[in-house]
N, C-alpha and C positions, 0 to 999 in steps of 0.2 A: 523488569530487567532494564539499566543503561547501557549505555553505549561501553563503559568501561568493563563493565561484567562479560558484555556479547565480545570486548575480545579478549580478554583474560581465557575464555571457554575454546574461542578460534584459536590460536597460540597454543590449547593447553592439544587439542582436539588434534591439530596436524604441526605439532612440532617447529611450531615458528616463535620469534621471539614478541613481544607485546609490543615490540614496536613493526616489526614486519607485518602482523596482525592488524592492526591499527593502520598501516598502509593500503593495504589489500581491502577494508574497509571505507578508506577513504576513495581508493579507485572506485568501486564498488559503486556506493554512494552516489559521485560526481559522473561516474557513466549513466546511470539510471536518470537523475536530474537531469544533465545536457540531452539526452535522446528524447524524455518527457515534454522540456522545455521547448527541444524542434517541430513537435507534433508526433512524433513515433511512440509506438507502443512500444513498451519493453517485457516479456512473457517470460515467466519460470513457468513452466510444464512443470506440474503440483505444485508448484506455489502461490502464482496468479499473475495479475497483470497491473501495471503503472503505464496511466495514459494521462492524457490531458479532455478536457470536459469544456464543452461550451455552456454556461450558465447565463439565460435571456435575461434581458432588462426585466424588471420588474416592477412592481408598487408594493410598498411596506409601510408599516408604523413607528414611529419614536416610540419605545414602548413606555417611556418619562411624561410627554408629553401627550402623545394619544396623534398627533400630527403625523399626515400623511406625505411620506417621501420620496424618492423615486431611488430606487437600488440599482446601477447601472451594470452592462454584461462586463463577464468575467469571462477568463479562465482559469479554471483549475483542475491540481493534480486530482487523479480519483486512482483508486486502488480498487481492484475485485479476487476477490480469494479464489484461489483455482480448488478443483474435487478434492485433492487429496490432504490440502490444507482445512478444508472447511471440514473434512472425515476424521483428521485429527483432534482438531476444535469441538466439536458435536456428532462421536460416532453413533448418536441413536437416530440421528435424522437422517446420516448419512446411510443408515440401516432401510430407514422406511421409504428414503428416497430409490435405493436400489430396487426393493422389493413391490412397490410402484411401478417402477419401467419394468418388470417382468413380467407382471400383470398382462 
């Protein structure tokens, strides 16, 4: 799915026009970004979570070369799927995962 589809479906879904839809997405979007970007987490309860991730300096390879490099720290976005999304995605694991904590 694009971007154009997921709001053709928002539009179709609550009666808004494709360009209101397409607003409401771009707030959307640019709220998530600017909070990720400050250090805050931003949480959908069953959806998941957009944080930002410290990644250490490292050592790598040119993988052309075979030459050793130095990969310097980052940050970046990291996404983690909350229960109810990952129950959607994989409900047989989300099966065995329940039936595990009963145990």
């Amino acid at each position: 799915m694009n971007r154009t589809q997921l709001v053709e479906i928002l539009a179709a879904k609550n009666d808004l026009s494709k360009a209101a839809a397409n607003a409401v997405l771009d707030t959307l979007i640019d709220t998530v970004q600017t909070a990720v970007k400050k250090g805050d987490a931003v949480q959908l309860v069953g959806f998941g979570t957009f944080k930002a991730a410290k990644r250490a300096a490292r050592m790598g390879k040119n993988p052309a070369t075979g030459a050793a490099l130095k990969i310097p720290a980052a940050t970046v976005p990291k996404f983690v799927a909350g229960a109810k999304f990952k129950a959607v995605v994989d409900p047989k694991a989300a099966k065995r995962k329940a039936e595990k904590a009963g145990k």
